[in-house]
C-alpha positions in Angstrom: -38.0 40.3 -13.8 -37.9 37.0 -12.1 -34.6 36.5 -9.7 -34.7 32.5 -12.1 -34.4 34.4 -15.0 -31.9 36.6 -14.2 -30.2 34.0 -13.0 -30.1 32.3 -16.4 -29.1 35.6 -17.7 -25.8 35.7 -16.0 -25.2 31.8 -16.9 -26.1 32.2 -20.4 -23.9 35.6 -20.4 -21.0 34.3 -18.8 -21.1 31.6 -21.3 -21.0 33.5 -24.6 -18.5 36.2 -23.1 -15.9 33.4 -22.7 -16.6 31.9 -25.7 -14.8 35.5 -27.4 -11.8 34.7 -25.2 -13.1 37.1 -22.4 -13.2 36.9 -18.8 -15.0 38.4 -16.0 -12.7 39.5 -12.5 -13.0 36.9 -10.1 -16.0 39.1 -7.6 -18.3 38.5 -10.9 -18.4 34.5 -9.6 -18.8 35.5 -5.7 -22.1 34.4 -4.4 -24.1 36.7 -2.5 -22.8 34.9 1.2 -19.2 35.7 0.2 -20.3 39.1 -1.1 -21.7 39.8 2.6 -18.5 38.2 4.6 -16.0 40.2 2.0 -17.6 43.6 2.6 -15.2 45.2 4.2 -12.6 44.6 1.8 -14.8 45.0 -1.1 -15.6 48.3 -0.7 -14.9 49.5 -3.7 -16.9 46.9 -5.8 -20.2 48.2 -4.0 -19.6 51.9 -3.9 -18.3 51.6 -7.8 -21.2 49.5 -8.5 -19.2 47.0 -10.0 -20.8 43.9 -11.3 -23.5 42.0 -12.6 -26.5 44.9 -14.3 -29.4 43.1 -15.9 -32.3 45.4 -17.3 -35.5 44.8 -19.0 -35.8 48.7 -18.2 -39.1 48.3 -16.4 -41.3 46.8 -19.5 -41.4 43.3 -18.8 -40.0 41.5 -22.1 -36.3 41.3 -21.6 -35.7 39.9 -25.0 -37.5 43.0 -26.7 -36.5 45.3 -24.8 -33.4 44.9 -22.6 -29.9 44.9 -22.1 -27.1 42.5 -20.1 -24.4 44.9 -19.0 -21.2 43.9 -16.3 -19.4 46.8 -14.9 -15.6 45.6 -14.8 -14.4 49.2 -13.5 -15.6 52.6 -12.5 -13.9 55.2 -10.7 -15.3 58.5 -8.6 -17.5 61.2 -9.8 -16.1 63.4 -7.5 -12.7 63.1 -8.9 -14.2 64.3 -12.7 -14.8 68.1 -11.0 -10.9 68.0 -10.0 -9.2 66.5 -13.4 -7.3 63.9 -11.1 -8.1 60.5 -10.1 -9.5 57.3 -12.0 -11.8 59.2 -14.4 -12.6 55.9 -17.0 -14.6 52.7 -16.6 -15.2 50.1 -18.7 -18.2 47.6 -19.2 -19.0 44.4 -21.1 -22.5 44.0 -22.3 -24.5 41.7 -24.5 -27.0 43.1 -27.2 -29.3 39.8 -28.2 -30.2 40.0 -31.9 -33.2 42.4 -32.0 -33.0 42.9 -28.3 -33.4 47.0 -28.3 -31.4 49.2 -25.9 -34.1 52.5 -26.2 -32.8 56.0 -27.3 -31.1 57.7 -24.2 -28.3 60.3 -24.2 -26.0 61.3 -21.2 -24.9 64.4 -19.5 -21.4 63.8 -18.5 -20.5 60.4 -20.0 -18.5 60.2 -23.4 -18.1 56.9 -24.5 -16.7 54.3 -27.0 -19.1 51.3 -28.2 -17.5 48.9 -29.6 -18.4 45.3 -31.5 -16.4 42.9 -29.7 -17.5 40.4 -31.6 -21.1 38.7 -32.9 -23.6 39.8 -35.6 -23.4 44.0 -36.8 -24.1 46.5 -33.7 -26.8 48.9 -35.6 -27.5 52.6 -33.7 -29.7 55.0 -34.5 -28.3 58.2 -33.9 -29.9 61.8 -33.2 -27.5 64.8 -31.9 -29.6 67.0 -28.9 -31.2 70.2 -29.7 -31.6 73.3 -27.7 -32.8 71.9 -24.1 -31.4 68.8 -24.3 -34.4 67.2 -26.9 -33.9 65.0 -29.8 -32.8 67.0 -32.8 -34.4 65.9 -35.8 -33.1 67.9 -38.3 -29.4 68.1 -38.4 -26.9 66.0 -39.0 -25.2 63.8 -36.6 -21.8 63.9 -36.4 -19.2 60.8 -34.8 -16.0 59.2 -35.0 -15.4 55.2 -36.1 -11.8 54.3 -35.0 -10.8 58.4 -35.1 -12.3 58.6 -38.5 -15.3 61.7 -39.0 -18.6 60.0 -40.0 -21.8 62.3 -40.9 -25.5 60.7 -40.9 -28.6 62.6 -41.0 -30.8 63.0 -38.1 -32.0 59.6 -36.9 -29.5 57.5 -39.1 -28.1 54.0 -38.9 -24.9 53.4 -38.0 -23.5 50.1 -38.5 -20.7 48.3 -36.8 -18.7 44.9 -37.6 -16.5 42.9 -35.4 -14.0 45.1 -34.5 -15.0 48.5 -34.9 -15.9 51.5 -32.6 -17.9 54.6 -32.2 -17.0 57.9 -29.7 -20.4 59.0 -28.5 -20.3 62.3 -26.5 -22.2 63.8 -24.3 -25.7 64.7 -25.6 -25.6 62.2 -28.5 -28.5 60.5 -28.6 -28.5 56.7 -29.3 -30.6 53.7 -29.6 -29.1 50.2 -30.2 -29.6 46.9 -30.8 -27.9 43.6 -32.5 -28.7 42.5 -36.5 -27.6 38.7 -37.3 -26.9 37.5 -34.1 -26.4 38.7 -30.7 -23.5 40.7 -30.1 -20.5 41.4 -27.4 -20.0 45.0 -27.0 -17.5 46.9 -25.2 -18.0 50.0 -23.4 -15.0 52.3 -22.3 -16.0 55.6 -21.3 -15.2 58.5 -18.6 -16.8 57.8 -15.0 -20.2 56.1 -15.4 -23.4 57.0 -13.0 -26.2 55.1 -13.9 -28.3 56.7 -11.0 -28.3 60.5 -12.8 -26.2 60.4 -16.1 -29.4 58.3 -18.2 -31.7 60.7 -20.1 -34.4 57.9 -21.5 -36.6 59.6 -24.9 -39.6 57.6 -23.5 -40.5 56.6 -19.5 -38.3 53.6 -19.1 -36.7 52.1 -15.6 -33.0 51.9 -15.5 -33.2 48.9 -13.2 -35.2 46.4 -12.7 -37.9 45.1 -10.0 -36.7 41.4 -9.0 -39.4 39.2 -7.9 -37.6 37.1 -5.8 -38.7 33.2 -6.7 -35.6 31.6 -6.4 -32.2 32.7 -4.2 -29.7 34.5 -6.4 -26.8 33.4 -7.7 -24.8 36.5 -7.6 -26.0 40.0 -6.8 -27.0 42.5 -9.4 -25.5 46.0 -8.7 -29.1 47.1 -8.3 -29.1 44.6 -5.3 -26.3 45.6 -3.2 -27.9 48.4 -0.8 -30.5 45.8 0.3 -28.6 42.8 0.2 -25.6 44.1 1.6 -26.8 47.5 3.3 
């Protein structure tokens, strides 16, 4: 992706998330000078990766394929194998009507998705078979708001302004707006988006920046060559 575009990303994004009420922590607005003279105090927003996430997942047509995600908190790993410790993050992200987030499950990670507000959220859902591989034959199993839901194998599920879905470990899950672009919430238990993304198909997590214009704040994928 080009650094212009991702730049109009976060404007256009910052934009539509206040426009729900919503507001990013003030780091989300430091540029990447302030990000570099505030290191040492900011510790935890670099080795968190806190922040701005923009993805096109490595196939060049952000508005097919992509996501706009903004990690507002994350604890440790290390603290999930001892019970103890700030175990939850959360993350705002922006699904763009059509805009598909491809089928991926996690290892560790359970999560809520919710419809902040927008068009529907639609996912397809698969559970994992023996291995770890899409199952395709049984039924997928979830919770809306604490209620039990059952779809087949590779079923819609659609959400309205408002509602939620627990997705747990091994679930497989595709999604992607209907209408209009949607806000989503993500709460979950600690996120790692280094090891804890199994992708169906060969996809890139991040994103290659060409650089044709300076940023206007750092991406989390920036932050051990910008600031390390």
């Amino acid at each position: 992706m080009k650094r212009s575009r991702v730049n109009r990303i976060m404007e256009e994004a910052d934009a539509f998330i206040r426009s729900f009420g919503y507001r990013l922590p003030p780091f989300a607005y430091w540029s990447p000078d302030e990000m570099r003279q505030r290191r040492a105090e900011s510790g935890g927003i670099v080795a968190n990766s806190l922040g701005w996430d923009i993805t096109d997942y490595g196939r060049g047509d952000f508005a097919k394929l992509g996501l706009f995600l903004f990690t507002v908190r994350n604890g440790n790993a290390a603290d999930l194998a001892t019970g103890r410790g700030m175990l939850y993050a959360e993350k705002i992200m922006i699904s763009r009507r059509d805009q598909l987030s491809p089928m991926h499950r996690h290892v560790i990670k359970a999560e809520d998705i919710i419809n902040r507000g927008g068009g529907t959220l639609a996912l397809k859902l698969f559970m994992s078979a023996a291995g770890g591989t899409i199952d395709k034959k049984s039924k997928v199993e979830v919770r809306t708001d604490g209620v039990a839901r059952a779809l087949e194998a590779g079923g819609i599920l659609r959400l309205q302004a408002g509602e939620s879905v627990t997705l747990l470990p091994g679930v497989w899950h595709a999604f992607w707006a209907e209408e209009k672009d949607v806000l989503i919430g993500e709460v979950s238990t600690v996120n790692d988006d280094l090891t804890d993304n199994v992708f169906a198909e060969p996809v890139s997590r991040f994103s290659a920046i060409e650089e044709d214009e300076a940023p206007t704040h750092l991406l989390v994928s920036d932050y051990a060559n910008w600031l390390d």
